[in-house]
Structure formats: structure tokens, C-alpha cells
C-alpha positions in Angstrom: 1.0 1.9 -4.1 -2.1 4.0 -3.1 -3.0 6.2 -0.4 -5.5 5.0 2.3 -8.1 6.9 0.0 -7.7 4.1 -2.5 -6.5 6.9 -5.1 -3.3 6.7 -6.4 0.0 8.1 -4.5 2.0 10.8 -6.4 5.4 10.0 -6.1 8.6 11.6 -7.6 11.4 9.2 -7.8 14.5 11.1 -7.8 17.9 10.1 -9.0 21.2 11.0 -7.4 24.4 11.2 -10.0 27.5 12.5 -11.1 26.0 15.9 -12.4 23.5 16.6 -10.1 20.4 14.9 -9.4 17.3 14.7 -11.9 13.4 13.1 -11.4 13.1 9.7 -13.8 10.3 11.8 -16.2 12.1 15.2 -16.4 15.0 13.4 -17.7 13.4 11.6 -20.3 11.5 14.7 -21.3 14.2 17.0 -21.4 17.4 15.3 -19.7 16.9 17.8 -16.7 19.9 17.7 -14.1 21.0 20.5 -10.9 23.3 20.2 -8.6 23.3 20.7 -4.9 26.7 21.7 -4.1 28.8 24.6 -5.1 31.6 23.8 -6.6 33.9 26.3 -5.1 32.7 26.5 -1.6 31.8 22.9 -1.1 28.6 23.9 0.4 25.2 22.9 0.0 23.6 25.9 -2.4 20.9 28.2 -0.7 18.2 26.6 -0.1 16.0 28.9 -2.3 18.0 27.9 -5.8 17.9 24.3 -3.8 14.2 24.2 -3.5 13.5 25.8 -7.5 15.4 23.3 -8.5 13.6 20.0 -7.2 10.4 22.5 -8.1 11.7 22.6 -11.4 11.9 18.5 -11.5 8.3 18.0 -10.0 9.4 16.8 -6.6 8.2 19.4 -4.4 4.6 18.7 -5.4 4.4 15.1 -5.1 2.6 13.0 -2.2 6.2 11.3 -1.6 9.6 11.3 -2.9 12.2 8.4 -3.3 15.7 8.9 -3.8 18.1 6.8 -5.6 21.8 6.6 -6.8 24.2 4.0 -7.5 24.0 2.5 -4.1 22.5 5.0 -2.0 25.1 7.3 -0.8 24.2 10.4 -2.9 20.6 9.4 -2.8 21.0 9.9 0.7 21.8 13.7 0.3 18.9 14.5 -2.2 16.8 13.0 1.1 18.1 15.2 3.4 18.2 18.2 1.4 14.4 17.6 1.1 13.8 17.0 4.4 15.7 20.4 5.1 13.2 21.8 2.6 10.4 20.1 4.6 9.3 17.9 2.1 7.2 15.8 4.9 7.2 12.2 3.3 10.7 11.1 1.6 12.7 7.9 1.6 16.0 6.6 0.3 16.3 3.2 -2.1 19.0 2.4 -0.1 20.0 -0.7 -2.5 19.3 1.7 -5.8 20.5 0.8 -9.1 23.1 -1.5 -7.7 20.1 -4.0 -6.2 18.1 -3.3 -9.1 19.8 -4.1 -11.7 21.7 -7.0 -10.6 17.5 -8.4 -10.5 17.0 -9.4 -14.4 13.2 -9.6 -13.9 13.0 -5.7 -13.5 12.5 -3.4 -16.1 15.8 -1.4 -17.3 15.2 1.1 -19.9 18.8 3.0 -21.1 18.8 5.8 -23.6 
């Protein structure tokens, strides 16, 4: 994918899981995860510690961002926590890891 500029698009691809969400290359650096919720009040956290933590994963400064999960229902939360943020350019891989890896011709790589 490139930009019209014919340069390459920086894009964070950011995963939605059980403990929190994490960008694909911080986690296989230095298995990076944060959460968006607090655990006692059920709320999403300020958006301050929000925003240093997809800073902290590389999202914030990236062209665009795609979310994934599962199947797109957490994924869905990371997008529109970074919309909140207004991160201007972020999507949702609505089928995530469900559609891709039910396809055997895509690359899978598992620790």
C-alpha cells in the first residue's frame, strides 16, 4: 500500500486481546501489552495514560492504524479509542484473525 506520493504508507497494525491491546512489532520486540479499561471502575482509563500508551506501541505516529482481534469486537474499541484520541486515519479488520487464519495461504507466525 502507498500513499498517493508513491512512498510508502506507515501503518501500525494493532491487536486487540485478552490483556490489553499491543502493535504486531512491539510485541515481538518486547511483548508490549496495556489495557484500556480499568478494572474497578469499568471505564475507559483517561485519555492521557490512553494516549502514552498506544505512544508507547508506535501507533500515534503512524500514517494509519488497523485494528484487529479475534473477530473484530475488541478491535473495534482500540478504533474508537483512537478516534477519541484523534488519530485521523484508523480502520478495523473486521474479519481479524478469525478470516485470516482460516486462509492457509497467509503467513502465520506464533511464538
Amino acid at each position: 500500500m502507498t500513499s498517493s506520493n508513491t512512498t510508502p504508507l506507515s501503518v501500525a497494525i494493532v491487536g486487540a486481546g485478552p490483556s490489553g491491546f499491543y502493535a504486531a512489532e512491539a510485541l515481538l520486540k518486547a511483548g508490549a501489552t496495556v489495557a484500556l479499561i480499568d478494572p474497578v471502575s469499568h471505564a475507559y482509563l483517561p485519555s492521557a495514560q490512553l494516549r502514552a500508551q498506544f505512544e508507547a506501541v508506535g501507533a500515534l505516529s503512524r500514517e494509519r492504524v488497523i485494528t484487529y482481534c479475534g473477530g473484530g469486537i475488541a478491535a473495534s474499541s482500540d478504533a474508537f479509542v483512537l478516534t477519541l484520541l484523534g488519530v485521523p486515519n484508523v480502520a478495523v479488520y473486521d474479519g481479524s484473525l478469525l478470516e485470516w487464519a482460516a486462509d492457509p495461504t497467509l503467513p502465520m507466525e506464533t511464538a
